[in-house]
C-alpha positions, 0 to 999 in steps of 0.5 A: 367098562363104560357106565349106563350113564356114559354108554346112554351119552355115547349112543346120542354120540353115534346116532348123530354120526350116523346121520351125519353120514347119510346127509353128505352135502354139508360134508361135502361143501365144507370141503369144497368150502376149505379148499377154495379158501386155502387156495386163494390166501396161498395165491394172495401170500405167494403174491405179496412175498414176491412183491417184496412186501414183509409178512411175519412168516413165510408164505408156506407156513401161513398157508399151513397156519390157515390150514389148521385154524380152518380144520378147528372151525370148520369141523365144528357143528352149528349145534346152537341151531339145533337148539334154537330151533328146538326152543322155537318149536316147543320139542324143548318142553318134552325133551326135558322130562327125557332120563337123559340130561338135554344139555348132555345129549346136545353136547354129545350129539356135538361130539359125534359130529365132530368124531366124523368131520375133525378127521375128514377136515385134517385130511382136506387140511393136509392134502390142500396145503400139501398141494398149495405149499409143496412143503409138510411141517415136521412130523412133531409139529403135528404131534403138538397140533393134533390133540390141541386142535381136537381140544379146541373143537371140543371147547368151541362145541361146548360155547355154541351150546351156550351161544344156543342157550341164549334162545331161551331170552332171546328167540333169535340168536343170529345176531349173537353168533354173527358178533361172536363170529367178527370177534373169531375172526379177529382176536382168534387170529383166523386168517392172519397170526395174532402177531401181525394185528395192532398191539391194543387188540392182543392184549384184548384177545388175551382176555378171551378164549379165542386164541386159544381155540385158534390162533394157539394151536394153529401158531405151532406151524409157524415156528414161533408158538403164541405159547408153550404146549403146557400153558396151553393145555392149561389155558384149554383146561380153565377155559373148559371149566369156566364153560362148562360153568357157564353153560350150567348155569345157564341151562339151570336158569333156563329150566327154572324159566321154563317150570315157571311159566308152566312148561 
C-alpha cells in the first residue's frame, strides 16, 4: 500500500501527465521532430555505405543506435524551465512553505511527463526505424535497452533539475543548458557511437555521466555493448546517488539563500 508521502508525490505525478495530455502540440512535434531525424541520418548512412566508405556498423544498426538515443532524450521534459521561471517569477517563494517537498514535487511532476512520453517516443522509435531499415533487432536486445533506457530518463529528469537549480545564482540558465547540450551531443555519443570519436574525447566522456544516459544504453543495438549490463546498472545507480546529492545540496543552499534574504 502506497504511504501519504508516496501517494502526495504520485498525485504531482498524475497531474502533470494530465496536462501533458491536453496540451498535445508539443507531443506531437516531437514526433514530427524524431522522424525527420532518423529519416535523414538513415538516408545519410545508407549513402555513405554504398560509397564504399567505412563506418563502425552497419547502416541499419546505426539508425536503430539513433533510434534509442533520441527516444531517451527527447522523452525528457525541460523541467529546468519550469523552475527558472518560477525563480523569475517569485512562485518559488510560496511553493516553499507547501507540506510538500519542491524539489520533490518538480521531480515527480518530471516523471509524470515521462510516464506519458518514454512510451509514446519508443513507439515512434520503433515504427520509424522499422520503416527506414526493414530490420528489427532481436527481441533480448530490447529486453536489455528498455529499463536502461527508462533509467536513463530518470537520471537525465533528475540533473535538469540541478541544471534548474542554477537559476537561484544565475537568473538565466540558457547559456548552462546550451554548453551541457554540446557536451551531450558529443561525449554521450548522440548521433554517432563513442567508438568513431578521437581517443582523448572517450576517455573525457569516461568521467562524465553522458555515456551512460546515451550512448550505454543505445550501444546494445549495436552488437558490441560500451559496456556489460551489470556495470551499467552500477554506473546508473552511482551516478543517481551522487545527483541525487547534487541536487540536495544544491536545493538546501538555495533555500538557505532565499531565508536569508527574507524570502
Amino acid at each position: 500500500m502506497m504511504t501519504p508521502r508516496l501517494a502526495k508525490y504520485a498525485a504531482f505525478a498524475r497531474i502533470s501527465a494530465a496536462q501533458a495530455r491536453r496540451e498535445r502540440g508539443e507531443l506531437y512535434g516531437r514526433v514530427l521532430f524524431f522522424a525527420v531525424i532518423l529519416g535523414v541520418f538513415s538516408s545519410l548512412w545508407r549513402a555513405v555505405a554504398e560509397a564504399g566508405m567505412p563506418l563502425a556498423a552497419s547502416p541499419n544498426a546505426l539508425v536503430w543506435y539513433l533510434a534509442i538515443t533520441e527516444w531517451i532524450l527527447l522523452s525528457v521534459p525541460p523541467v529546468f524551465l519550469e523552475i527558472q521561471e518560477a525563480i523569475r517569477r517569485g512562485d518559488v517563494a510560496y511553493r516553499l512553505g507547501r507540506p510538500a517537498s519542491y524539489l520533490m514535487s518538480e521531480f515527480a511532476m518530471g516523471l509524470g511527463l515521462l510516464a506519458l512520453r518514454l512510451p509514446l517516443m519508443g513507439i515512434t522509435a520503433f515504427v520509424c526505424a522499422f520503416a527506414f531499415t526493414g530490420w528489427v533487432p532481436p527481441l533480448r536486445v530490447f529486453a536489455m535497452v528498455a529499463p536502461f533506457g527508462v533509467l536513463a530518463a530518470a537520471l537525465l529528469t533528475a540533473l535538469y533539475l540541478g541544471i534548474g537549480l542554477l537559476a537561484f545564482w544565475l537568473q538565466d540558465i540558457s547559456p548552462v543548458y546550451w554548453v551541457w547540450q554540446k557536451l551531450m551531443f558529443v561525449l554521450g555519443g548522440l548521433m554517432l557511437p563513442l567508438e568513431l570519436y578521437p581517443l582523448f574525447i572517450q576517455r573525457a566522456a569516461a568521467f562524465t555521466p553522458f555515456p551512460t544516459l546515451l550512448a550505454a544504453p543505445a550501444s546494445f543495438m549495436l552488437g558490441t555493448p560500451l559496456v556489460s549490463p551489470g556495470a551499467l546498472a552500477g554506473t546508473l545507480v552511482l551516478w543517481g546517488g551522487a545527483t541525487a546529492f547534487a541536487v540536495s545540496w544544491m536545493f538546501r543552499r538555495a533555500v538557505s539563500t532565499v531565508t536569508i534574504n527574507g524570502g
